[in-house]
DOLUM-682468 format. One record per atom (N, C-alpha, C, O): residue in three letters; chain; atom name; x, y, z. Coordinates in steps of 0.001 Angstrom, whole numbers, plus 500000, padded with zeros to 6 digits. Layout:
<sites>
(site ALA; A; CA; (X; Y; Z))
...
</sites>
This chain:
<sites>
(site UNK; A; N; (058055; 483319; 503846))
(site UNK; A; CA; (056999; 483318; 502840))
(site UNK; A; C; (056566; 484755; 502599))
(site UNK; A; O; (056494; 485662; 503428))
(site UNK; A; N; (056268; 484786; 501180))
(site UNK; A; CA; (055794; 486206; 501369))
(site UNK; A; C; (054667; 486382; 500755))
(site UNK; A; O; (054429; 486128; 499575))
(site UNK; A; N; (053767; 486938; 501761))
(site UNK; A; CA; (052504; 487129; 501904))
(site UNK; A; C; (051822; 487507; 500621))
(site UNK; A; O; (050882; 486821; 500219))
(site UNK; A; N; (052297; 488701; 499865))
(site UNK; A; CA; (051921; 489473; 498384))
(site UNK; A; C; (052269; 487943; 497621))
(site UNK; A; O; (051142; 487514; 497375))
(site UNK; A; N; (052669; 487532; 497424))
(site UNK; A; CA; (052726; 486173; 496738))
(site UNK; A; C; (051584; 485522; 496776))
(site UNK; A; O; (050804; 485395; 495832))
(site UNK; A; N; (051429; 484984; 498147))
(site UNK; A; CA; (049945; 484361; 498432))
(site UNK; A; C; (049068; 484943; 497888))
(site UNK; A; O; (048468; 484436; 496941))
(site UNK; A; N; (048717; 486447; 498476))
(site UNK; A; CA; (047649; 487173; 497333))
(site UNK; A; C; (047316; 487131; 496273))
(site UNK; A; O; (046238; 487259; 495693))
(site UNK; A; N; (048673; 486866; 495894))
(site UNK; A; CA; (048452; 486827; 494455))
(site UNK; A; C; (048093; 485705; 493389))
(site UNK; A; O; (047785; 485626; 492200))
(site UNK; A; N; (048366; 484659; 494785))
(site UNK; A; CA; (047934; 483446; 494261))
(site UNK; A; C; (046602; 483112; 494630))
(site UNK; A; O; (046023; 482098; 494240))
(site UNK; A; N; (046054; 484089; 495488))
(site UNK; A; CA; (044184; 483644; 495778))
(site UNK; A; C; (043562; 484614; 494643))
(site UNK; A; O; (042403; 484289; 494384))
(site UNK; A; N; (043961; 485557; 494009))
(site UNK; A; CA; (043573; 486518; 492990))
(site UNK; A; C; (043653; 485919; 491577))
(site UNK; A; O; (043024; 486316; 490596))
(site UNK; A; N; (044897; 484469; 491652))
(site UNK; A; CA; (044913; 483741; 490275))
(site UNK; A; C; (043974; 482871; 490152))
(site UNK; A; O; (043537; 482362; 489120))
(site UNK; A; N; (043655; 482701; 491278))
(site UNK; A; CA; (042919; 481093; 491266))
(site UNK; A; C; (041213; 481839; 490518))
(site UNK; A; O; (040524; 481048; 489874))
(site UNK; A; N; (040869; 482826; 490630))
(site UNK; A; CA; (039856; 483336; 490012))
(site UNK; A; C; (039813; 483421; 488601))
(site UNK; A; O; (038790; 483640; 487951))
(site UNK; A; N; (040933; 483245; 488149))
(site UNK; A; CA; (040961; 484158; 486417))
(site UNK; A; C; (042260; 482276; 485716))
(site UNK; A; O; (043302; 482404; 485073))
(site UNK; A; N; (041787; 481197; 486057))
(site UNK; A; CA; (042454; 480257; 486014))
(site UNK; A; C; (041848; 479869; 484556))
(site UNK; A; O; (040666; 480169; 484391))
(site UNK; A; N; (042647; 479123; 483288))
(site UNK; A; CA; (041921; 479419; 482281))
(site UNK; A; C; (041512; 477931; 482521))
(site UNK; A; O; (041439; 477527; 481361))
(site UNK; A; N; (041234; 476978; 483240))
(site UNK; A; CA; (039858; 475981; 483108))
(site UNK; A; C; (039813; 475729; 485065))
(site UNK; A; O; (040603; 475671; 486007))
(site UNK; A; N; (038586; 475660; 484841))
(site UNK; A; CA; (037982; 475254; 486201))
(site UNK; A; C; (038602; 473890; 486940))
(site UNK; A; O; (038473; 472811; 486362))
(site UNK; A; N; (039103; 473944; 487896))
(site UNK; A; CA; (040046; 472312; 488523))
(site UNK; A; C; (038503; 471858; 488852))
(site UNK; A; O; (037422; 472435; 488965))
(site UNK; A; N; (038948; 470614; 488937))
(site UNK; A; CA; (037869; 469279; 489441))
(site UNK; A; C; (037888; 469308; 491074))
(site UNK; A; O; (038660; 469726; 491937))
(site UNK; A; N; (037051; 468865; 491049))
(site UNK; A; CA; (036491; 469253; 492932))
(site UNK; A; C; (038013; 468471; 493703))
(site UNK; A; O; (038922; 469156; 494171))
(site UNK; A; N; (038015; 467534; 493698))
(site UNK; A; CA; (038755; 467388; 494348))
(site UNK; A; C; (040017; 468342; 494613))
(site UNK; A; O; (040272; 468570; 495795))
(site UNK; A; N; (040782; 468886; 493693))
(site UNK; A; CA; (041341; 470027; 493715))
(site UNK; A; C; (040903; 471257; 494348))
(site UNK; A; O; (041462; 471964; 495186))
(site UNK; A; N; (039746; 471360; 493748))
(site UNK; A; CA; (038821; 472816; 494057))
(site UNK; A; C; (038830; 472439; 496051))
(site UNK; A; O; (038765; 473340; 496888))
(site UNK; A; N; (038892; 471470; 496272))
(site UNK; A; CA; (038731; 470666; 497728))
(site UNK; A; C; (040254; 471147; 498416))
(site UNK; A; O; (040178; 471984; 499316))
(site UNK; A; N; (041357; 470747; 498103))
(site UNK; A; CA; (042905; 470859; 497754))
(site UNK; A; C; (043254; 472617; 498348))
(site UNK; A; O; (043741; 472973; 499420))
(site UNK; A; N; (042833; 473356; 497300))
(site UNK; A; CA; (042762; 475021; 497453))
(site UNK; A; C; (042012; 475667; 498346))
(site UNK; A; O; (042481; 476644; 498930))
(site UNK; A; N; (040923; 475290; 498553))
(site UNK; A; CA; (039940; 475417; 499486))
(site UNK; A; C; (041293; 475116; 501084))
(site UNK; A; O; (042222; 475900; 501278))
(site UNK; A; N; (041144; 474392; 501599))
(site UNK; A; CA; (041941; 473267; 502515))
(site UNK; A; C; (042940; 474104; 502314))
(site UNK; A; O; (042761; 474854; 503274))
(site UNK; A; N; (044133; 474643; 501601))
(site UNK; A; CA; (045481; 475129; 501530))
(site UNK; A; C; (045236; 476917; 502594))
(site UNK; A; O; (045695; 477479; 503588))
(site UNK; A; N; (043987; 477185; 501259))
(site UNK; A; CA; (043997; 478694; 501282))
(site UNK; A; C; (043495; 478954; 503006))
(site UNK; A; O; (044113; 479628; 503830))
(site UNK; A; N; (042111; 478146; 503245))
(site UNK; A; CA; (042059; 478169; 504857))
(site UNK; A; C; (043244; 478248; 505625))
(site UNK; A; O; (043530; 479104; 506462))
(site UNK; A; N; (044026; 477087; 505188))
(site UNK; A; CA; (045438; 477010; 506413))
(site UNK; A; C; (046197; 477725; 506585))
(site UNK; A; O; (046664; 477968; 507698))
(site UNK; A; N; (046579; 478333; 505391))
(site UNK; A; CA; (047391; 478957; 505160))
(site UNK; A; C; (046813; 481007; 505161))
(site UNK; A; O; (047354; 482031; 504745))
(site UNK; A; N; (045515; 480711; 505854))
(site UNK; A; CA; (045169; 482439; 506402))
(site UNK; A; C; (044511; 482526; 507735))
(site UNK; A; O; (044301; 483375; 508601))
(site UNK; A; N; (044263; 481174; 507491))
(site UNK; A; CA; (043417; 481169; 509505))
(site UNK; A; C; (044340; 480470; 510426))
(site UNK; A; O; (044491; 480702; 511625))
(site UNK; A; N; (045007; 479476; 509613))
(site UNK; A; CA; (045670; 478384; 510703))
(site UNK; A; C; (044808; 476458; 510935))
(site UNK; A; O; (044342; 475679; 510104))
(site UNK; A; N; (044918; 476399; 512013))
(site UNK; A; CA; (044482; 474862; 512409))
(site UNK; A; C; (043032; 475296; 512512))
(site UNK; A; O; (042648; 476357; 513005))
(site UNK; A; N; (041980; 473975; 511782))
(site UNK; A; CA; (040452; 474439; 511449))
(site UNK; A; C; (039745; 474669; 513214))
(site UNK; A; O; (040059; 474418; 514378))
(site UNK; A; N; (038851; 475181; 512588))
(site UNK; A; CA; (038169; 475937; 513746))
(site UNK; A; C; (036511; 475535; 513295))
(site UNK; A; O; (036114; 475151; 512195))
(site UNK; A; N; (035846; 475737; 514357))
(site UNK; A; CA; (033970; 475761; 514643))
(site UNK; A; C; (034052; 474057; 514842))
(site UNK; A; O; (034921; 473200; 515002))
(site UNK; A; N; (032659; 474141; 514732))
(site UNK; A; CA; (032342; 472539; 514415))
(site UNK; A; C; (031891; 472393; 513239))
(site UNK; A; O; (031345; 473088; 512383))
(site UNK; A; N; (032423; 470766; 513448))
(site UNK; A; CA; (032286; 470114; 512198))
(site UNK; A; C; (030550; 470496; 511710))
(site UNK; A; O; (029640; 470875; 512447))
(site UNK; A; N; (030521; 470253; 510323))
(site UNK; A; CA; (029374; 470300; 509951))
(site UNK; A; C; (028773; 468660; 510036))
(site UNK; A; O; (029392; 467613; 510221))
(site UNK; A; N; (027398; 468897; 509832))
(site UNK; A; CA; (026577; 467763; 509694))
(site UNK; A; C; (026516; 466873; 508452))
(site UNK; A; O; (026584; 467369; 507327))
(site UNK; A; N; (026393; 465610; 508649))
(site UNK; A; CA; (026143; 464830; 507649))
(site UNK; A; C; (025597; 465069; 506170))
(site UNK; A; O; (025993; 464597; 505104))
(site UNK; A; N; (024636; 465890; 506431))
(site UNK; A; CA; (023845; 466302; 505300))
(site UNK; A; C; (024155; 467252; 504528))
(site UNK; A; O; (023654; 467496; 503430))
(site UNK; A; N; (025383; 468086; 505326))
(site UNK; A; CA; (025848; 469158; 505223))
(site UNK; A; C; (027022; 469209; 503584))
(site UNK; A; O; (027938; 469986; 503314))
(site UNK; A; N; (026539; 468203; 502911))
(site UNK; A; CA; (027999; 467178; 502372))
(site UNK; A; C; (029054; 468570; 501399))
(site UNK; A; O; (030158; 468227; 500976))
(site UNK; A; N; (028752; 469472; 501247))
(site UNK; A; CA; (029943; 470122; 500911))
(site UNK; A; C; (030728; 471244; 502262))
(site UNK; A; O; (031884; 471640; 502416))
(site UNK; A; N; (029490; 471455; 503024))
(site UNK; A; CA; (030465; 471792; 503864))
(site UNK; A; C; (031399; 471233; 505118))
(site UNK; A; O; (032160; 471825; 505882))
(site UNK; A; N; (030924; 469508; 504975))
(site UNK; A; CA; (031351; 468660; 505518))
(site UNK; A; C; (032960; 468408; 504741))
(site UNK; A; O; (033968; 468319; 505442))
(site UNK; A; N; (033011; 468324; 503425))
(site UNK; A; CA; (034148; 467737; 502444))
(site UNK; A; C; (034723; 469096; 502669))
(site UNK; A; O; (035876; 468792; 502977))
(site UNK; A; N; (034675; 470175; 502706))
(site UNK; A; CA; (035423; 471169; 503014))
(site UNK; A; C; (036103; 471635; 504360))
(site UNK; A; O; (037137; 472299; 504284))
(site UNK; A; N; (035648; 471364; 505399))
(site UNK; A; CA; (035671; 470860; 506853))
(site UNK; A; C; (036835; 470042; 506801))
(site UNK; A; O; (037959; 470400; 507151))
(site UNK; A; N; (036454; 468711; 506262))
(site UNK; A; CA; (037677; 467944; 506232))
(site UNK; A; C; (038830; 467635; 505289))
(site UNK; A; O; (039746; 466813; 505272))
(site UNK; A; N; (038553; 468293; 504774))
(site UNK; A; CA; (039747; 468739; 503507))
(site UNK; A; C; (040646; 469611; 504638))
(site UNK; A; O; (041818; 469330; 504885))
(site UNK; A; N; (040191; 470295; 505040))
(site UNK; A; CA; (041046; 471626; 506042))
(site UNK; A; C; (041293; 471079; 507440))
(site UNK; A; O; (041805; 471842; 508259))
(site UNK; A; N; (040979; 469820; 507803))
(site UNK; A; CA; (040975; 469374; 508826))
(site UNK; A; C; (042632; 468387; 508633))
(site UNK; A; O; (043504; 468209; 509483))
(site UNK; A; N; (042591; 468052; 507637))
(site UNK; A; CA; (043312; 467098; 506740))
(site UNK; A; C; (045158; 467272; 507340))
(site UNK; A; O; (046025; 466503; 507757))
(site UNK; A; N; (044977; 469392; 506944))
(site UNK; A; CA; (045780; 469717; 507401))
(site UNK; A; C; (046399; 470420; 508623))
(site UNK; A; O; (047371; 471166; 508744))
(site UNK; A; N; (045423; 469882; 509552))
(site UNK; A; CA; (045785; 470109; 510953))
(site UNK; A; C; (047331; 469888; 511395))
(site UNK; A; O; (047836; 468782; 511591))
(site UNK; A; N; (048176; 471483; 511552))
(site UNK; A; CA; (049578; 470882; 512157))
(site UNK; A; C; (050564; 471509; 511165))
(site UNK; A; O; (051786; 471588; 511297))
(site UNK; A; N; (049817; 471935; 510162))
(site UNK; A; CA; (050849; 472291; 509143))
(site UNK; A; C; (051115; 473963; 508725))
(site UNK; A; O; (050361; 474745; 508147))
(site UNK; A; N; (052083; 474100; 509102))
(site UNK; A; CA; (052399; 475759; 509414))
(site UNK; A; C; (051557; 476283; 508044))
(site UNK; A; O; (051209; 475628; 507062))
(site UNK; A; N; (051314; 478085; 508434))
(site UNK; A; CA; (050836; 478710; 507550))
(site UNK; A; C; (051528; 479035; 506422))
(site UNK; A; O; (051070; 479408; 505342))
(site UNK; A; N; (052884; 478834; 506809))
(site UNK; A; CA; (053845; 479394; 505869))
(site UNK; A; C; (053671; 478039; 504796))
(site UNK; A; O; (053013; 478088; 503757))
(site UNK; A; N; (054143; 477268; 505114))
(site UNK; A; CA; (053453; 475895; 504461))
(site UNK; A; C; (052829; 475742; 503513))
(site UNK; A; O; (053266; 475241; 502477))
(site UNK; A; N; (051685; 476149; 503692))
(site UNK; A; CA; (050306; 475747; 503164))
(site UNK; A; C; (050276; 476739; 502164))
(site UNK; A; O; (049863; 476530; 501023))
(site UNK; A; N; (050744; 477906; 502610))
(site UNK; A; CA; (050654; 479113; 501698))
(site UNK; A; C; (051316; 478783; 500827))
(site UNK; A; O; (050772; 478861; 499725))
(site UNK; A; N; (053196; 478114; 500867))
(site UNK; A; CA; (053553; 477613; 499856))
(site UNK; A; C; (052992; 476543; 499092))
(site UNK; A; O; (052878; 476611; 497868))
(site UNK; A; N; (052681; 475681; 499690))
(site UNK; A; CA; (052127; 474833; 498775))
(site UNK; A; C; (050696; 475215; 497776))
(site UNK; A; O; (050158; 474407; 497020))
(site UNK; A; N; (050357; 476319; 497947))
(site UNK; A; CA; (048462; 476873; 497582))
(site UNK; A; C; (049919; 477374; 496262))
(site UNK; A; O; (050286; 476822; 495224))
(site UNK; A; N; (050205; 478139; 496695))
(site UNK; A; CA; (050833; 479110; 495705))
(site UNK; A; C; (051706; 478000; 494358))
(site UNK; A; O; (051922; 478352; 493198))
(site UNK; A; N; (051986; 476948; 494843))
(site UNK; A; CA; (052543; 475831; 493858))
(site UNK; A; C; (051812; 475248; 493186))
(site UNK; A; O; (052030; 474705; 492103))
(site UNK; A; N; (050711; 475327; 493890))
(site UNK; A; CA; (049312; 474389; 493052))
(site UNK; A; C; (048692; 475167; 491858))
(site UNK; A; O; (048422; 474695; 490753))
(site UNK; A; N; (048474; 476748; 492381))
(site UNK; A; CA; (047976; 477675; 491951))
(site UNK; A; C; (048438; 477817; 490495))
(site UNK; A; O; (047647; 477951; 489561))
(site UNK; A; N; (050468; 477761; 490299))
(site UNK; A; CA; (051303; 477780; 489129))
(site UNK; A; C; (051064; 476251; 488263))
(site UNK; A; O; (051233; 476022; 487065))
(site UNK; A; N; (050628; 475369; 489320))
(site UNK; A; CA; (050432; 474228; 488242))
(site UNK; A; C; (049473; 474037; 487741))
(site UNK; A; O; (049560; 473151; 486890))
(site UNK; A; N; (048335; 474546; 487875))
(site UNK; A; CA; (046937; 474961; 487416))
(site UNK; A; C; (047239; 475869; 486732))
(site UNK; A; O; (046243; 475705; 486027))
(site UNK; A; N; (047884; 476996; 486120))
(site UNK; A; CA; (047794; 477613; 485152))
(site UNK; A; C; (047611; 479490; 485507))
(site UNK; A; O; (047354; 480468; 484806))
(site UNK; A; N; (047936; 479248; 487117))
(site UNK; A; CA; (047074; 480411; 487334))
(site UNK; A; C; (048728; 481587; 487217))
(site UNK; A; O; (049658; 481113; 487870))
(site UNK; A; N; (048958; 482513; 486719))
(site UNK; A; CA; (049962; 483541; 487422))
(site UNK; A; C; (050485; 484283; 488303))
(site UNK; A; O; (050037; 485294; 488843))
(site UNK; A; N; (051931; 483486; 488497))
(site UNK; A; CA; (052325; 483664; 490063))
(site UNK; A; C; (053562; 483745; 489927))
(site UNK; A; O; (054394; 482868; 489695))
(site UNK; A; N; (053705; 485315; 490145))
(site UNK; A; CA; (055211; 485677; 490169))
(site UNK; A; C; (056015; 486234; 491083))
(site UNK; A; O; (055901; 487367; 491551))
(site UNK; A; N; (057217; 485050; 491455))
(site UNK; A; CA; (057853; 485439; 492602))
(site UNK; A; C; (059214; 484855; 492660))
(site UNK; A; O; (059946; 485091; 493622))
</sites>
């Protein structure tokens, strides 16, 4: 995988010409974690906590799944959303 790729796909996701729907926005969130930190980390958030709970487990989702992975798959999502990603 190559890394400048990824970059370049967390730099598209900013300048994307329409905003994805949460669940997606949930999707990228969850990819981009995995795919720069690894398997999720801290504790879970609280109940009340409800977006940083759905984000928690969005990234929890993908517990197990290499970085290289995730990075590819962020970077696939990224091109099907509209964002520019050249590699």
């Amino acid at each position: 995988m190559n890394q400048a790729l990824f970059d370049q796909a967390v730099a598209a996701v900013k300048a994307l010409p329409v905003k994805p729907d949460n669940d997606t926005l949930l999707r990228l969130y969850a990819l981009f974690k995995q795919g720069s930190v690894g398997d999720v980390t801290g504790e879970k958030p609280g109940f009340f906590d409800f977006v940083g709970l759905a984000k928690y487990e969005a990234w929890e989702r993908l517990k197990g799944t290499s970085r290289e992975d995730a990075q590819r798959r962020y970077i696939d999502l990224v091109g099907e959303l509209g964002g520019d990603v050249e590699g």
